[in-house]
C-alpha positions in Angstrom: 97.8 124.3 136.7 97.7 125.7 133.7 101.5 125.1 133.3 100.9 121.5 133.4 98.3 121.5 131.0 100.2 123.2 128.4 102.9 121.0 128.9 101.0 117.5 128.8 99.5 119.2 125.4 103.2 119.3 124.2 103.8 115.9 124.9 100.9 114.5 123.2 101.2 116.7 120.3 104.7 115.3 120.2 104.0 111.6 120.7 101.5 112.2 117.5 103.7 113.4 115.5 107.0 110.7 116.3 104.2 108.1 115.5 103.8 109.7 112.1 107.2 108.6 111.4 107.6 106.4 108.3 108.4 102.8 108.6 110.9 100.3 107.1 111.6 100.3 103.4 108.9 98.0 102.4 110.4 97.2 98.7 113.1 94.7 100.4 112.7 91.2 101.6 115.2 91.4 104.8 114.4 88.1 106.0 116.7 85.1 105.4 117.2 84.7 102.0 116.6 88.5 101.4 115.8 89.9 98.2 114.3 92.8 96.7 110.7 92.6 96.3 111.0 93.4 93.1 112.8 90.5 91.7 110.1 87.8 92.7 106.8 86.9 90.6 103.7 88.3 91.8 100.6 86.4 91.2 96.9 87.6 91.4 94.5 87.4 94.0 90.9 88.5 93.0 88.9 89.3 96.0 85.7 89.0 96.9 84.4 92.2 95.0 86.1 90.5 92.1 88.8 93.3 92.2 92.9 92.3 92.3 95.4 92.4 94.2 98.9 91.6 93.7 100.4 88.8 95.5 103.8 87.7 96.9 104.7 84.5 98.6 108.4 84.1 99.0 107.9 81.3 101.7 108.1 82.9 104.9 106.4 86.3 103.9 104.1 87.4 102.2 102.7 90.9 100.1 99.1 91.8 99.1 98.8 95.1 97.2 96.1 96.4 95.6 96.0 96.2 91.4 95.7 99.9 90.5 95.2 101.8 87.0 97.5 105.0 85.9 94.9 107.0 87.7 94.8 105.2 91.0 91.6 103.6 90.8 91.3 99.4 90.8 91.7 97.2 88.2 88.9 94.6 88.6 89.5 92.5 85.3 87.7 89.3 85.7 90.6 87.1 85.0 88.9 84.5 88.0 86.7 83.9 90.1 86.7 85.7 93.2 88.6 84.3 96.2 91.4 82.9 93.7 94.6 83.4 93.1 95.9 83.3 89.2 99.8 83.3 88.4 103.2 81.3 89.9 103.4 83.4 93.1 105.6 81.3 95.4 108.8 81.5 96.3 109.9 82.6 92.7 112.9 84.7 91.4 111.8 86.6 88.3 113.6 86.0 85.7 116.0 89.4 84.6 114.5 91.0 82.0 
């Protein structure tokens, strides 16, 4: 018994940690027209603690990150009213810089 305990405590342990693995490289677009994330305009979202978050729309998909300082903490800048979204978000290619 104490055989089978010890080895369903292996298991689990292990199916923990395979779940831990990390995921898909989020910076690329791999749907049809993919892109890198980085090469389309992001808009801003304020929410409705009148803090932002970045915003992506490239038709299909979409990204929501939060705004964040140099030392991790939000940027809540009052550009808008909550609940809105400030900036040409959609389906855009940046310009190169």
């Amino acid at each position: 018994m104490k055989t089978v305990k010890i080895s369903m405590a292996l298991f689990a342990t292990t199916f923990v940690l395979a779940a831990c693995e990390s995921g898909p490289d989020k910076s690329v677009d791999r749907g049809i027209n993919s892109h890198s994330v980085s090469q389309l305009n992001a808009g801003i979202w304020v929410d409705p603690t009148g803090c932002d978050q970045w915003i992506i729309d490239d038709g299909v998909e979409g990204y929501l990150s939060a705004r964040l300082d140099k030392y991790g903490k939000p940027v809540c800048s009052g550009i808008a009213e909550p609940n809105t979204v400030v900036g040409d978000f959609k389906n855009q290619i940046a310009d190169p810089i």
